[in-house]
mmCIF file as gemmi writes it, N, C-alpha and C atoms, coordinates in Angstrom:
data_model
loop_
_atom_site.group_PDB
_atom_site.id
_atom_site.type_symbol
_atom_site.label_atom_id
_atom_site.label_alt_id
_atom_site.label_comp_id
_atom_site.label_asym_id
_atom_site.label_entity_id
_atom_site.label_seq_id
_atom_site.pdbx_PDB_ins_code
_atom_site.Cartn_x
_atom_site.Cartn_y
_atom_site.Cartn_z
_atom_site.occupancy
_atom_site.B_iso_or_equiv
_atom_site.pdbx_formal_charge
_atom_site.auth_seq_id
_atom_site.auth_asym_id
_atom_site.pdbx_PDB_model_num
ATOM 1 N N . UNK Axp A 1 ? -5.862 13.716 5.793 1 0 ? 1 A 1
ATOM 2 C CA . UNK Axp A 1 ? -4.676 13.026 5.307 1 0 ? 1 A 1
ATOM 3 C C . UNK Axp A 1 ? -4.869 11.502 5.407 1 0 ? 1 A 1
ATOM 4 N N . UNK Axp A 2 ? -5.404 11.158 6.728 1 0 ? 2 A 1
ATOM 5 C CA . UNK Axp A 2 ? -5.681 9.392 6.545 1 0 ? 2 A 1
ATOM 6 C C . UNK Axp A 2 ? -6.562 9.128 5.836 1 0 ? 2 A 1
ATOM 7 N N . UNK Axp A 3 ? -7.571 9.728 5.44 1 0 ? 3 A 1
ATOM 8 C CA . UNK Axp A 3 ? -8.652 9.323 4.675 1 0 ? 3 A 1
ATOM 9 C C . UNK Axp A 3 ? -7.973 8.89 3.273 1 0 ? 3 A 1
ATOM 10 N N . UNK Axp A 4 ? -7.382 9.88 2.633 1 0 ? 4 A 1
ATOM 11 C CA . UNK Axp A 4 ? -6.782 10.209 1.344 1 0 ? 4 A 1
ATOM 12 C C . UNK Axp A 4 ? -5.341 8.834 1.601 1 0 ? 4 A 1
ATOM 13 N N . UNK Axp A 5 ? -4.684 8.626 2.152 1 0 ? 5 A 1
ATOM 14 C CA . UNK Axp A 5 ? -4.107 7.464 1.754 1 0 ? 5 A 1
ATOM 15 C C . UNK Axp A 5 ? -4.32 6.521 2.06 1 0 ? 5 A 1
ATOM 16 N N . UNK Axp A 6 ? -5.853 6.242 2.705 1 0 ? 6 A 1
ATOM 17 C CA . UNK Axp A 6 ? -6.748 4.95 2.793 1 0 ? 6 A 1
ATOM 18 C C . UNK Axp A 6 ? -7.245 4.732 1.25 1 0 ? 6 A 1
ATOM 19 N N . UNK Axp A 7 ? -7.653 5.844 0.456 1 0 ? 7 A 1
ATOM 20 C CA . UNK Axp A 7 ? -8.261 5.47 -0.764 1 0 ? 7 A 1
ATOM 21 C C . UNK Axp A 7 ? -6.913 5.152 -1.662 1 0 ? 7 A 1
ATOM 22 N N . UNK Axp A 8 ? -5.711 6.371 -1.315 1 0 ? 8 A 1
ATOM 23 C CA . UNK Axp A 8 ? -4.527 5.385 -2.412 1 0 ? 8 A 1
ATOM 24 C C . UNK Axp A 8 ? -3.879 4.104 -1.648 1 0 ? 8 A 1
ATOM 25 N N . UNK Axp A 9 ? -4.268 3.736 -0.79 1 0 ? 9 A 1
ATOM 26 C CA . UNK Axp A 9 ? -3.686 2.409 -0.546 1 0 ? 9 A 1
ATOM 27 C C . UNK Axp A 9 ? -4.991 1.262 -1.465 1 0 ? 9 A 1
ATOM 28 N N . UNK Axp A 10 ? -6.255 1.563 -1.449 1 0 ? 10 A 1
ATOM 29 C CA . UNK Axp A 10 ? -7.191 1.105 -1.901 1 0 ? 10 A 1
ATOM 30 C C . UNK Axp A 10 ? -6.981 0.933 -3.839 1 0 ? 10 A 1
ATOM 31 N N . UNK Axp A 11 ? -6.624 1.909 -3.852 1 0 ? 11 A 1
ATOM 32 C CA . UNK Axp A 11 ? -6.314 1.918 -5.256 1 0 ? 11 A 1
ATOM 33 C C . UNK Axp A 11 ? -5.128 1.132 -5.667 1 0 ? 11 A 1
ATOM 34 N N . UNK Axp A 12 ? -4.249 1.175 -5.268 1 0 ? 12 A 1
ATOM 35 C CA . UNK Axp A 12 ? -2.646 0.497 -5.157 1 0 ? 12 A 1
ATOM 36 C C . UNK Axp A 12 ? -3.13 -1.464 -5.166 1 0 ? 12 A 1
ATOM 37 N N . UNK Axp A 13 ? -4.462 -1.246 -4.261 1 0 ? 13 A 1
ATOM 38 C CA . UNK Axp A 13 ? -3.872 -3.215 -3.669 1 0 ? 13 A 1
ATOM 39 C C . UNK Axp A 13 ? -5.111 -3.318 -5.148 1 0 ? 13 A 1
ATOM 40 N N . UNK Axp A 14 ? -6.133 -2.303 -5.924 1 0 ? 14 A 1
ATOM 41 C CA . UNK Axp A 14 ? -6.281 -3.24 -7.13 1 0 ? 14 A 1
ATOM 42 C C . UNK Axp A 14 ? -5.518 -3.204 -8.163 1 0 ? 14 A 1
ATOM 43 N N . UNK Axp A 15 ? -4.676 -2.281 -8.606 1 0 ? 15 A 1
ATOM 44 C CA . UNK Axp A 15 ? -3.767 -2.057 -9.042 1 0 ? 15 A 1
ATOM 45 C C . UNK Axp A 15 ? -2.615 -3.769 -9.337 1 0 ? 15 A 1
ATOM 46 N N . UNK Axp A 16 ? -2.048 -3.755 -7.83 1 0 ? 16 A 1
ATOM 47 C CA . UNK Axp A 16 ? -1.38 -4.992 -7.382 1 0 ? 16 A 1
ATOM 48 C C . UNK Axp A 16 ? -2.167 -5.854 -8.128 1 0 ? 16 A 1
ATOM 49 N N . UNK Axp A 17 ? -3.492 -6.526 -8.071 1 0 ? 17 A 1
ATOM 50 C CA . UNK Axp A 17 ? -4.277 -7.379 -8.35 1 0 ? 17 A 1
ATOM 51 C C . UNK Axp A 17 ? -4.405 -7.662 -10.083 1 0 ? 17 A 1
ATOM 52 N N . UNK Axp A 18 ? -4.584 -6.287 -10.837 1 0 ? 18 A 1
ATOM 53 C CA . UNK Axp A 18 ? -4.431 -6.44 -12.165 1 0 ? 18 A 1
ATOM 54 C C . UNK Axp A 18 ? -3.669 -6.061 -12.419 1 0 ? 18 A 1
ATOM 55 N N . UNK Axp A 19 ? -2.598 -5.621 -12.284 1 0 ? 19 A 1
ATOM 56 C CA . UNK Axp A 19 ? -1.594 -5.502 -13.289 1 0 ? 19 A 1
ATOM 57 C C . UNK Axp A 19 ? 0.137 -6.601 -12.587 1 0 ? 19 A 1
ATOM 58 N N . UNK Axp A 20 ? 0.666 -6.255 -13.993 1 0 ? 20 A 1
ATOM 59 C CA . UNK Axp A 20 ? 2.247 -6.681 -13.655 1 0 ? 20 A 1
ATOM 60 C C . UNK Axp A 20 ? 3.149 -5.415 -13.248 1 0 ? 20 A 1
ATOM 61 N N . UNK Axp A 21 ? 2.65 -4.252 -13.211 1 0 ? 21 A 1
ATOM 62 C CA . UNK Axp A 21 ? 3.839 -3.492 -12.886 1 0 ? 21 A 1
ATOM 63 C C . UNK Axp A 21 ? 4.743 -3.14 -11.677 1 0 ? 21 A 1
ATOM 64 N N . UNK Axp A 22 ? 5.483 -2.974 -11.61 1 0 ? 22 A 1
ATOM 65 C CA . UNK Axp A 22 ? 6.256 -3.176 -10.308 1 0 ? 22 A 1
ATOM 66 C C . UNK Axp A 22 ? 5.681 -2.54 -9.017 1 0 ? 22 A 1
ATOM 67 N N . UNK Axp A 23 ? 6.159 -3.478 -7.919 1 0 ? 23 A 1
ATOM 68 C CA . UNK Axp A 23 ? 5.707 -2.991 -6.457 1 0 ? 23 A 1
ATOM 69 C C . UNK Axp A 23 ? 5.955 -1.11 -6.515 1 0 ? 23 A 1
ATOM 70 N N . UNK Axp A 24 ? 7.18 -0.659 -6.832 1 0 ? 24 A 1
ATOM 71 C CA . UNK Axp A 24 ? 7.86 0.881 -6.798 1 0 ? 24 A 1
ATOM 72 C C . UNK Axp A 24 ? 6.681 1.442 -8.022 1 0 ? 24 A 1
ATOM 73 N N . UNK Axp A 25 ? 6.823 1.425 -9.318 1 0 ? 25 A 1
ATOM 74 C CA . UNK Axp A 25 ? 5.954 1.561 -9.979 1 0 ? 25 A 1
ATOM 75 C C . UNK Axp A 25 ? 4.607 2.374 -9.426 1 0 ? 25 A 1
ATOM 76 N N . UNK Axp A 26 ? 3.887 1.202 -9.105 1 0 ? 26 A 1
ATOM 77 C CA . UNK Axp A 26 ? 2.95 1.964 -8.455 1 0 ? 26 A 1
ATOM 78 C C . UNK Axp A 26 ? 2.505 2.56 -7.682 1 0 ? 26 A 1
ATOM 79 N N . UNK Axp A 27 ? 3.344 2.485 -6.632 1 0 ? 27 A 1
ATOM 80 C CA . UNK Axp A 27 ? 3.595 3.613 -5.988 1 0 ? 27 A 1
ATOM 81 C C . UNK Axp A 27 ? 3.766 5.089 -6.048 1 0 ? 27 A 1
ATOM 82 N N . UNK Axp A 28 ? 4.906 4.926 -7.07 1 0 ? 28 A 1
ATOM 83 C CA . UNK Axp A 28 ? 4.902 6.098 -7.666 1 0 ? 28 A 1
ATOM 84 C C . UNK Axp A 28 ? 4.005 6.89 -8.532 1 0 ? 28 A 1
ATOM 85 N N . UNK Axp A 29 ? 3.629 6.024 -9.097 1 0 ? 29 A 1
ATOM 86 C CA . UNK Axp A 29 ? 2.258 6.656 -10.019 1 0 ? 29 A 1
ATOM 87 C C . UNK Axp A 29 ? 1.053 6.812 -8.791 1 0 ? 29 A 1
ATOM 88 N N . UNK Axp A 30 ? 0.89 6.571 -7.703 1 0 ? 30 A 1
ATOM 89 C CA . UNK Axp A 30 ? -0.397 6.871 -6.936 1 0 ? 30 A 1
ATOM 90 C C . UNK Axp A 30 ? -0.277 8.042 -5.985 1 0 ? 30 A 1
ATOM 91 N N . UNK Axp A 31 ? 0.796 8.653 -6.448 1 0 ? 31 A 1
ATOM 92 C CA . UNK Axp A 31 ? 1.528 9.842 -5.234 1 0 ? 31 A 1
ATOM 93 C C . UNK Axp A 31 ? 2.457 9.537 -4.21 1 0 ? 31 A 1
ATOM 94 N N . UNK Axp A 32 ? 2.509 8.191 -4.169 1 0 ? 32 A 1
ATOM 95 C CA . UNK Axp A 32 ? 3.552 7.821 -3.027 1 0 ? 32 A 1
ATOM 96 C C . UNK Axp A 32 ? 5.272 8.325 -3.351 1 0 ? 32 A 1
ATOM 97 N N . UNK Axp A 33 ? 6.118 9.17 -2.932 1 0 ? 33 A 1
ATOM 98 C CA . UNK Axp A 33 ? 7.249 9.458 -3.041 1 0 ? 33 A 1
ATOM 99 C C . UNK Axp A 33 ? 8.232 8.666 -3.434 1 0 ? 33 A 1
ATOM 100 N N . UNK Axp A 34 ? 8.306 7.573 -2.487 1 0 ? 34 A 1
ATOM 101 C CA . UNK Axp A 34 ? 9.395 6.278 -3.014 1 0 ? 34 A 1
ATOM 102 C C . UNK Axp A 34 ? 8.84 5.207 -3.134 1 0 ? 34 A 1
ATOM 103 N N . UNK Axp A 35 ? 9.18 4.018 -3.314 1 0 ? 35 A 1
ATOM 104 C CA . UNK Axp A 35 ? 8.781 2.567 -3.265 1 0 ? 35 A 1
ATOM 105 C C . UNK Axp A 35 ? 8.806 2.242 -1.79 1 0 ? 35 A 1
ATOM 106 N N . UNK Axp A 36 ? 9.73 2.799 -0.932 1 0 ? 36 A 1
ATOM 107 C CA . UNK Axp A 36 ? 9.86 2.732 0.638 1 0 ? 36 A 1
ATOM 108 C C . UNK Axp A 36 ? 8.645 2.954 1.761 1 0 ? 36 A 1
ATOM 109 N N . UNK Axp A 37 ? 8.547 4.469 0.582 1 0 ? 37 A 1
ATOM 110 C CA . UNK Axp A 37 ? 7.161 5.287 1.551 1 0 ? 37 A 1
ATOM 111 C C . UNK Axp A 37 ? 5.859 4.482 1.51 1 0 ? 37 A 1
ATOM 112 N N . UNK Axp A 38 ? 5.765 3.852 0.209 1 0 ? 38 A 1
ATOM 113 C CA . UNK Axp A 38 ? 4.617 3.407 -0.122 1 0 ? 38 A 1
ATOM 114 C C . UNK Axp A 38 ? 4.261 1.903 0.621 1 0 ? 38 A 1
ATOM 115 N N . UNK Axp A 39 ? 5.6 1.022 0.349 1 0 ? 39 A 1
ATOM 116 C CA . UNK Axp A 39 ? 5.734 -0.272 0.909 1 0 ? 39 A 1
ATOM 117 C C . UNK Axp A 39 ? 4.891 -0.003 2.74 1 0 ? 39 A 1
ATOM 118 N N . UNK Axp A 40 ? 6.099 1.036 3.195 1 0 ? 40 A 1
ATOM 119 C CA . UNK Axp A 40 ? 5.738 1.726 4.664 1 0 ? 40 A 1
ATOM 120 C C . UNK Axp A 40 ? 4.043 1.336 5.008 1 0 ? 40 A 1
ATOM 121 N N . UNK Axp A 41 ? 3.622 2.78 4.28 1 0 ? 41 A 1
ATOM 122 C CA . UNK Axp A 41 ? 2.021 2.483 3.894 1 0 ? 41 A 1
ATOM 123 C C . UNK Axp A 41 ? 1.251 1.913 4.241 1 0 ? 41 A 1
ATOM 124 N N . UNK Axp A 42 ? 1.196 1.194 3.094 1 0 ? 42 A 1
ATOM 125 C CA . UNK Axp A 42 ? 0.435 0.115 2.546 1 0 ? 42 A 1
ATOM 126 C C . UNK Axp A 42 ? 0.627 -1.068 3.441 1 0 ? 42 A 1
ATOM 127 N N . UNK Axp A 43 ? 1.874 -1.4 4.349 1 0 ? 43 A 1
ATOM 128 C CA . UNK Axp A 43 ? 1.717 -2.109 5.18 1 0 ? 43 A 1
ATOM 129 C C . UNK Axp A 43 ? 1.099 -1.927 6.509 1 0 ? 43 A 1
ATOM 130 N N . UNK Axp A 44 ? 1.075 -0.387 7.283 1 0 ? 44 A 1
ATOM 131 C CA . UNK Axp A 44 ? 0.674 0.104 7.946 1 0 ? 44 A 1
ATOM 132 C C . UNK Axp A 44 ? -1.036 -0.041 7.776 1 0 ? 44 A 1
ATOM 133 N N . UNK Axp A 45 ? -1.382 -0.007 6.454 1 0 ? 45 A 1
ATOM 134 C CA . UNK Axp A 45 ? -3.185 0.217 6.572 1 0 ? 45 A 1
ATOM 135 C C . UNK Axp A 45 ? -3.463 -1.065 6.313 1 0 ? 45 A 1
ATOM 136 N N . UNK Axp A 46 ? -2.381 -2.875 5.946 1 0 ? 46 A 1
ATOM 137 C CA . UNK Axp A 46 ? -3.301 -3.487 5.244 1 0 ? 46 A 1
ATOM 138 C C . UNK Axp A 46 ? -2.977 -4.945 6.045 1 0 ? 46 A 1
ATOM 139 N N . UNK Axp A 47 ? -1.541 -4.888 6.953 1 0 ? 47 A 1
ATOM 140 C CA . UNK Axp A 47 ? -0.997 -5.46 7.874 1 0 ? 47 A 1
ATOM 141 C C . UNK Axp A 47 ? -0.274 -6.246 7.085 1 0 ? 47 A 1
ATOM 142 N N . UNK Axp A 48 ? 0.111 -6.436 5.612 1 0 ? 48 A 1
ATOM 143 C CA . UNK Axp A 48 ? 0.574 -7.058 4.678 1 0 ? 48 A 1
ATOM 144 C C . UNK Axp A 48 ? 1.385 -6.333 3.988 1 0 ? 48 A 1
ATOM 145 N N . UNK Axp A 49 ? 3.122 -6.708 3.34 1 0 ? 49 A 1
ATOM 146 C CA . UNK Axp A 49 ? 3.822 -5.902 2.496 1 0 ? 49 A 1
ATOM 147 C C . UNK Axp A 49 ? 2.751 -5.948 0.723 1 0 ? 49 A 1
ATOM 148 N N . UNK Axp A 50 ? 2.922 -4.494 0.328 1 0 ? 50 A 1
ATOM 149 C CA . UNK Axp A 50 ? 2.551 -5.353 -1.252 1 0 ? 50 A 1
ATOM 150 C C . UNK Axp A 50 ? 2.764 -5.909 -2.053 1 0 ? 50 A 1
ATOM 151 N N . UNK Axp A 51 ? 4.19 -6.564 -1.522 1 0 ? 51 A 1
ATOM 152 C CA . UNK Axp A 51 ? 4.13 -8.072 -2.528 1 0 ? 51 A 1
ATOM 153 C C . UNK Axp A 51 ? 3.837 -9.153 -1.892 1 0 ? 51 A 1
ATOM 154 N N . UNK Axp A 52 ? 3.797 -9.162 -0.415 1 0 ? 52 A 1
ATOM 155 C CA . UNK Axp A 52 ? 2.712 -10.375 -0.014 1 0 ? 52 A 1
ATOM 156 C C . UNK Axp A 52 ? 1.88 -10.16 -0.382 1 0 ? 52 A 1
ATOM 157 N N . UNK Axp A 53 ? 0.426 -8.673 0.087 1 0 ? 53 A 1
ATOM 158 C CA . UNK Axp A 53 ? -0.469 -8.839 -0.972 1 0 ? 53 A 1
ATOM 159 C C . UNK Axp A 53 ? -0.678 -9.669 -2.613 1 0 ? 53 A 1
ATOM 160 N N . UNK Axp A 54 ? 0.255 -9.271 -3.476 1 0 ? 54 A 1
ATOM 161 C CA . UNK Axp A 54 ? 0.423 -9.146 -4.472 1 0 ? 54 A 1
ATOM 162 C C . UNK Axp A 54 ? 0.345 -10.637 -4.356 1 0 ? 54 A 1
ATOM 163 N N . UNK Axp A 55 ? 1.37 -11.656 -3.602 1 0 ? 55 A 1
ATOM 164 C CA . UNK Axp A 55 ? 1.467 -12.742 -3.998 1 0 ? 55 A 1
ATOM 165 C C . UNK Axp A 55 ? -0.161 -13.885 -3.641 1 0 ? 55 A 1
ATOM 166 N N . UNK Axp A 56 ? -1.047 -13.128 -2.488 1 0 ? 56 A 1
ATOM 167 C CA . UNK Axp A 56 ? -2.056 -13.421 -2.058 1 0 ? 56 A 1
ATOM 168 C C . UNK Axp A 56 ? -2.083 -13.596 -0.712 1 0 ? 56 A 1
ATOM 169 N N . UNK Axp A 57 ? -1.662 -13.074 0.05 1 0 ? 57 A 1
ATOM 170 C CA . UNK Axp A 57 ? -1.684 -12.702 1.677 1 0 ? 57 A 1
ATOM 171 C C . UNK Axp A 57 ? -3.029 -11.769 1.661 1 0 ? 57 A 1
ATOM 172 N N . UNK Axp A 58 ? -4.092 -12.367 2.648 1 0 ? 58 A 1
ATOM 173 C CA . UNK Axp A 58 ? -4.862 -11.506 2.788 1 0 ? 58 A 1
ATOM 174 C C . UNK Axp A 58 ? -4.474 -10.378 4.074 1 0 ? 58 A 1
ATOM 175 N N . UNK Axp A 59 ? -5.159 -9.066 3.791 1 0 ? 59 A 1
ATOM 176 C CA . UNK Axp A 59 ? -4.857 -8.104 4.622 1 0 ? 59 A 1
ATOM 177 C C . UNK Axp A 59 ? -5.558 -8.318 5.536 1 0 ? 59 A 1
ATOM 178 N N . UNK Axp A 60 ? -4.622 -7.966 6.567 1 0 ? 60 A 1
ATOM 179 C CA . UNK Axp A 60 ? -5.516 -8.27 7.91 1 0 ? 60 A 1
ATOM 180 C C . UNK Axp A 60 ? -5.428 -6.273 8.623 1 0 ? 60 A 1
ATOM 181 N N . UNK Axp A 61 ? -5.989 -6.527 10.116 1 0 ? 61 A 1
ATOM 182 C CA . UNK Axp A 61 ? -6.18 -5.436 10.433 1 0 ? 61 A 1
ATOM 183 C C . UNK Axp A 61 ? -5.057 -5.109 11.49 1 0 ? 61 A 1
ATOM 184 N N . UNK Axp A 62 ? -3.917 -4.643 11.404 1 0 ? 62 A 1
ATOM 185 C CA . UNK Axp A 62 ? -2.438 -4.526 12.167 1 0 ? 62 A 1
ATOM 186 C C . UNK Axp A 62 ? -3.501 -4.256 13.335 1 0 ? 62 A 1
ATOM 187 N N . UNK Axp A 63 ? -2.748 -4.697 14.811 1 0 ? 63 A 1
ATOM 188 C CA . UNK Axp A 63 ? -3.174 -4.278 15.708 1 0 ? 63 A 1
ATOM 189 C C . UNK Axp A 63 ? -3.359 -3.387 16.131 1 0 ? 63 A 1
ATOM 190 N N . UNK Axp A 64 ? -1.993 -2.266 15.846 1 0 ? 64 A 1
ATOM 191 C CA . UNK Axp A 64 ? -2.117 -0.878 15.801 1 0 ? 64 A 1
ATOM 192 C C . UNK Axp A 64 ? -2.031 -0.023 14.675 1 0 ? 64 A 1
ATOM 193 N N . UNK Axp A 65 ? -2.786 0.682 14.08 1 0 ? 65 A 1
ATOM 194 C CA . UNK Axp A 65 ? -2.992 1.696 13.035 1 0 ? 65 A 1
ATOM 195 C C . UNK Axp A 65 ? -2.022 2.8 13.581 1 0 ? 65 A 1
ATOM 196 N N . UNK Axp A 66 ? -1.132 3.092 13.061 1 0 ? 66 A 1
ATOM 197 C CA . UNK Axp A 66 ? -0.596 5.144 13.614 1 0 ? 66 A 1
ATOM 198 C C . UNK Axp A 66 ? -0.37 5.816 12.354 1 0 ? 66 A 1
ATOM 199 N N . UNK Axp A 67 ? -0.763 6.983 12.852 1 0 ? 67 A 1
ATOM 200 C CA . UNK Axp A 67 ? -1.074 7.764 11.348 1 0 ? 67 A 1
ATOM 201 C C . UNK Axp A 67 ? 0.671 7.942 10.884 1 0 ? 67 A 1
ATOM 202 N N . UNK Axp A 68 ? 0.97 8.424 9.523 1 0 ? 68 A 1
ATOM 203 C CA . UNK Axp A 68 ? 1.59 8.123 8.632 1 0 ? 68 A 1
ATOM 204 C C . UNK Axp A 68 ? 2.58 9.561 8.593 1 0 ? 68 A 1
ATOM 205 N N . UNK Axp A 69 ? 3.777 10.154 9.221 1 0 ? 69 A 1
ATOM 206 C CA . UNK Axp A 69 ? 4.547 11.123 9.107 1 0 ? 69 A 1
ATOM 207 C C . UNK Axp A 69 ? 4.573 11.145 7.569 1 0 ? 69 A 1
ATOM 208 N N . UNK Axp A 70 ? 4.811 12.166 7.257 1 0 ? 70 A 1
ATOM 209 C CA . UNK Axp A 70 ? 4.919 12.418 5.754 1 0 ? 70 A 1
ATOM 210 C C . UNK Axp A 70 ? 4.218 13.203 5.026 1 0 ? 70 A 1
């Protein structure tokens, strides 16, 4: 299970990078349930929301990683 939403968080932040479509958006299209779950996420694996990403916050490494209920 962490492996698999290490690669859709991976997919999501190039996603973020080329395109305009919305933060929820893509989420949803990558399997993530809500815009919530995904935001959740993606902040959890990248230490950054994805629209800081998005805006150019580099990801750093959260101090603590915990795997992802859901």
């Amino acid at each position: 299970n962490d492996y698999l939403l290490r690669l859709r968080v991976e997919k999501t932040q190039e996603q973020l990078r080329q395109t305009n479509r919305s933060v929820t958006e893509i989420g949803l299209a990558n399997g993530f349930s809500s815009g919530q779950y995904f935001s959740t996420v993606f902040a959890r694996y990248t230490g950054v929301s994805p629209t800081e990403f998005r805006k150019g916050a580099k990801p750093r490494t959260p101090s603590r990683l915990q795997p992802i209920a859901g």
